[in-house]
N, C-alpha and C positions, 0 to 999 in steps of 0.2 A: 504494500500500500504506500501510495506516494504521500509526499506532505501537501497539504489540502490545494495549498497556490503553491505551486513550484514555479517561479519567474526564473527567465534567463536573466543570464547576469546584466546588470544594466537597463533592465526593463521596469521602469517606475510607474506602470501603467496600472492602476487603479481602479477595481473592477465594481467598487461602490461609485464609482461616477455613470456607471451604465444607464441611461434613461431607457429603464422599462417602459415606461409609455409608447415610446417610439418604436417602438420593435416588440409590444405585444397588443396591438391594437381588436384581435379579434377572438371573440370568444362563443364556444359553439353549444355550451351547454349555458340555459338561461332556467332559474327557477321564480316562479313567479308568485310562490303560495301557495298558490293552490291546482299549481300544475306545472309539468315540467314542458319547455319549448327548446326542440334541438334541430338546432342549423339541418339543413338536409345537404348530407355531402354528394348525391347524386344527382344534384344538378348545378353543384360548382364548375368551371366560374360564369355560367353567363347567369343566372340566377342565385342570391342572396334569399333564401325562402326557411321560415323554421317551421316544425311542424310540433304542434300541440300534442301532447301524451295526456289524457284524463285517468289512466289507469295505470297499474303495473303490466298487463298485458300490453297495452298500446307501449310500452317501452321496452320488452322485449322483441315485440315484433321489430319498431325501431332498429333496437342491435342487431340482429339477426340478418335485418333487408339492409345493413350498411350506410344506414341513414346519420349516426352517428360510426363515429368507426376509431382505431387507436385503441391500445390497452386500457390507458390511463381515464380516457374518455368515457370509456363501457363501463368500467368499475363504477364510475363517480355516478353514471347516467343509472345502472343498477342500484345504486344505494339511492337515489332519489324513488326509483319506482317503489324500492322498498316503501317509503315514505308514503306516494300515493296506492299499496297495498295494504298498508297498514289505515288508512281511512276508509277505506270500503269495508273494512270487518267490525262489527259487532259487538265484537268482545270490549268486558269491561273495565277489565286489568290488564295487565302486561303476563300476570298466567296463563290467563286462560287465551291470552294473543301468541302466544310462542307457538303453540303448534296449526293454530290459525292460520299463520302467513307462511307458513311452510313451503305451503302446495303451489303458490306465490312467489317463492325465492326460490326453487327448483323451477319453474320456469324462465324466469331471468337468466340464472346459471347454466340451462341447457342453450340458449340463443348463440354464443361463441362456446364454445368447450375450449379452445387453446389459450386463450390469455388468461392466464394465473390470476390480475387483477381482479378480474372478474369473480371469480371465488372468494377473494379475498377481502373485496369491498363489503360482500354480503355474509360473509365473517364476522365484519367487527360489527354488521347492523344485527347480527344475530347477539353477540355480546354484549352489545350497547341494550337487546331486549331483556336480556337473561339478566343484566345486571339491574333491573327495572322492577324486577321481580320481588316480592314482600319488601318493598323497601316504601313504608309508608309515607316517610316526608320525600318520596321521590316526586317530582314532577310528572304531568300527564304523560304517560308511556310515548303517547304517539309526537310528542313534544321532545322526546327523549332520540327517538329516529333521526329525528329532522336535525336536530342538534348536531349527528353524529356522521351525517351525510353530509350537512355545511362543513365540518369539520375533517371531514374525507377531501372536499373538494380545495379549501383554507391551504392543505397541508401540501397538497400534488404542486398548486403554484407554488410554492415556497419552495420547495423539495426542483421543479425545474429552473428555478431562477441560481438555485446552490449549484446543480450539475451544469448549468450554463458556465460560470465560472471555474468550475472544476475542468470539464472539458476543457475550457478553450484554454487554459496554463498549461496545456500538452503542447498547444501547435505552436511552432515557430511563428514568425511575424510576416504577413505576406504570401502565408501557403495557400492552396487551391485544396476545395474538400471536395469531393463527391457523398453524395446522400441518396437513398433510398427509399419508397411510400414516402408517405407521408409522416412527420414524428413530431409536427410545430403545435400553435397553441389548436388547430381544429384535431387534433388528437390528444389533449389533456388539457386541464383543468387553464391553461392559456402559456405562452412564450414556447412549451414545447421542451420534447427531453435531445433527440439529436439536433433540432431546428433551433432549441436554446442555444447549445452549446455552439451551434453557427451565429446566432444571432447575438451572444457574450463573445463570439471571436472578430466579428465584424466591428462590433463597436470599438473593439480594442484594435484594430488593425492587423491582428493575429491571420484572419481569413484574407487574405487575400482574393480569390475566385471561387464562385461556388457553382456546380456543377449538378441535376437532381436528373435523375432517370428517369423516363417514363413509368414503368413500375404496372406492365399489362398482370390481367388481363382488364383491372378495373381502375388501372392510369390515375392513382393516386398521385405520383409525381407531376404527369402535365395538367391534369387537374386542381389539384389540390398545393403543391408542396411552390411550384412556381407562382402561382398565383399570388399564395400566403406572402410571402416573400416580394412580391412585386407589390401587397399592401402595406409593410413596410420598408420600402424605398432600398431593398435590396434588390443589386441584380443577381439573374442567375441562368444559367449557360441551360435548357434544356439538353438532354441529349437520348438516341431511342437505348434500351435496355441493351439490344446487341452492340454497341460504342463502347460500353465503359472498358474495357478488357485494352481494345485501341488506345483511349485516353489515357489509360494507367501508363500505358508504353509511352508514351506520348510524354509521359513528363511532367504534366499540367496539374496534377494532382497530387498530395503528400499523404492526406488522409482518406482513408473511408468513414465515414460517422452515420451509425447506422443506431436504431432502436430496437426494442427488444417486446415480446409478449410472453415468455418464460423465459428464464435464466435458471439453470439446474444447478446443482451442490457443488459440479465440477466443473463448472464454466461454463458448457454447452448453452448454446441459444439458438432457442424459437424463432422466427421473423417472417415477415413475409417475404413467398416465394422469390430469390433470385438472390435472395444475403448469400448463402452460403456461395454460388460462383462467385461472388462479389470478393469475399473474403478469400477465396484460392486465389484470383487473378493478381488481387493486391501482394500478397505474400510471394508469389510468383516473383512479381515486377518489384518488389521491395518496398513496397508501401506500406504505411500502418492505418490498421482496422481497428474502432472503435464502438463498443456496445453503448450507450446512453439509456439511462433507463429509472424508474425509481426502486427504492428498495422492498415492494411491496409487487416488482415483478420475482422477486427474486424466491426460488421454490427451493430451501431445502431441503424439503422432504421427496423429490426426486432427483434421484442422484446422478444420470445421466439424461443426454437427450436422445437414447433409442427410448426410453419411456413418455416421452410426448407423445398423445393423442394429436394425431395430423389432420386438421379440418380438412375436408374437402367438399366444393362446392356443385352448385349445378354445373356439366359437363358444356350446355348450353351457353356458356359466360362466354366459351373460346369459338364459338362458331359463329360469331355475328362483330357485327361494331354497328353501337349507337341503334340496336335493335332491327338492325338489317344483316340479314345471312350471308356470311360472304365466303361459307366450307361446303361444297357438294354434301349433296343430303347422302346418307348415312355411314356418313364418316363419323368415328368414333374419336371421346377426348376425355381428358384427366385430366383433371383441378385440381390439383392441391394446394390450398392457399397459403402454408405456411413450409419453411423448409428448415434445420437446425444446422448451423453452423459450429465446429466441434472449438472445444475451447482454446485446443493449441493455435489455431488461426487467428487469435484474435490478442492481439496488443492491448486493450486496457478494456475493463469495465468499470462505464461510472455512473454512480450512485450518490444519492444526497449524502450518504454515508461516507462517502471518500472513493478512492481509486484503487480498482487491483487489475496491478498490473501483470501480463502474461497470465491469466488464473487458469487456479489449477484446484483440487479437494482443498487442500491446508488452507490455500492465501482467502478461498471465499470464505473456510471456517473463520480465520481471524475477523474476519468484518462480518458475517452473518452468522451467530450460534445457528446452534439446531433447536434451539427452544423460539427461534424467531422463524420456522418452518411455516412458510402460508397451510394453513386450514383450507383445503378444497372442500 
């Protein structure tokens, strides 16, 4: 584990003078009281449109249809539905609610199966219930959720604004990154965990050029990640998915910085599909690969990434663009949305927690016990 800012020598550069404001202008999850409103990412960018959730169903469906999408984002969006699950029931205490909103937070939980977050957020609203329980100067149970899902949401900004700076005291002054999906604030709670750590290197001069992939089959990069980025006044190099392997050769590049939706006991990481060649070509060409991520992706209660559950989606997603057919009908396809990158590929994982670097079993144990194992 590095020390928290490791500047180069000479580098007086001051990462409390960063203006968040500038560089985190957009936020996707919005709660409004009595309902949750989340940006629709599938019809960014020529549409700015959010779509009302009145229930906990209507916000798994949400997760599910990629309307919201990002780890950090699901989790957070999950612990609110909890919220509007928790008002449709009945119940009169926080007893007799526990097993109430069960059948309710198992639906949530089933909408993505690969991002840890997602278990994880609906953990601590399970804890935040349980702990609600015969506690009679406790506040209204359902006052107690809501509490603890602002407080879910409170901590992911904080938690990207720390790896913003943590990242970017990695990169030299001036270097070129390449990036992956989507990882900025429309994928967490706002600024973003790899799109921080771009957007704490930019203000410092550290980035240099920034580079984002397309990111097929649902173009999260040209959609989303360029876009974000051109809202605040960064530029950024699109380039298609088969380029990057070219640009690494190419030179133009020092880092990969990529985001994560599990992170296992022994470094291995989840991501969406195309991280892991991302991570060979780097290592190839001599480049370094970094994980961005918060500490609440981090699983370790599994210990490697052959045990990841691998989303896969409709096979349908690869046969069309923009809802027109562009594959002879009964041609056959494989989705799989997410791919693991093994831990030896990867130069640093950073977390609000600090940095490990090259990680391996030991180096995660120093920074994440096993008693801080996400609850699936």
């Amino acid at each position: 584990m590095t020390d928290p800012i490791d500047r180069s020598p000479g580098d007086t550069a001051d990462f409390a003078d960063i203006d968040y404001a500038r560089y985190d202008r957009i936020r996707p999850i919005r709660w409004t009281g009595d309902a949750l409103e989340l940006l629709d990412q599938r019809k960014l960018p020529f549409a700015v449109e959010y779509v009302r959730c009145d229930t906990s169903d209507a916000v798994a469906d949400a997760i599910h249809a990629l309307i919201v999408r990002g780890a950090p984002a699901i989790g957070i969006a999950a612990a609110w539905g909890t919220v509007l699950a928790a008002r449709a029931l009945e119940a009169s205490d926080a007893a007799a609610a526990v097993d109430a909103i069960e059948p309710a937070m198992q639906r949530l939980n089933a909408a993505r199966p690969t991002a840890v977050n997602l278990a994880w957020a609906l953990a601590r609203m399970r804890k935040a219930l349980a702990g609600a329980v015969g506690d009679e100067g406790a506040d209204d149970w359902r006052r107690v959720l809501e509490r603890e899902a602002q407080a879910i949401a409170d901590e992911d900004l904080a938690a990207n604004r720390r790896m913003g700076e943590l990242g970017a005291s990695l990169i030299a002054p001036g270097s070129g990154v390449l990036t992956h999906c989507n990882t900025g604030s429309l994928a967490t709670a706002g600024f973003g965990t790899a799109l921080g750590v771009i957007r704490a290197g930019v203000a410092q001069g550290r980035v240099g050029r920034v580079f984002a992939d397309e990111t097929r089959p649902w173009m999260q990069g040209s959609r989303l990640t360029v876009w974000e980025l051109q809202q605040d006044g960064i530029d950024a190099t699109l380039i298609a998915d088969a380029a990057a392997s070219h640009l690494l050769r190419n030179g133009e590049v020092e880092w990969v910085v990529v985001g994560a939706d599990r992170i296992c006991a022994n470094g291995d990481t989840a991501n969406k599909i195309g991280t892991y060649q991302l991570a060979i070509s780097a290592r190839f060409h001599g480049k370094k690969f970094m994980v961005v991520a918060p500490s609440s992706t981090v699983d370790m209660q599994t210990p490697s990434g052959d045990r990841i559950e691998i989303e896969e989606r409709d096979p349908g997603e690869l046969l069309g663009v923009g809802g027109t057919r562009t594959v002879a009908e009964g041609v056959a396809a494989w989705n799989p949305v997410f791919d693991v990158t093994p831990a030896d590929l990867i130069d640093a994982i950073v977390t609000e927690k600090g940095i490990v670097e090259r990680p391996d079993t030991a180096k995660m144990r120093e920074v994440f016990a096993p008693g801080e194992a996400r609850d699936a």
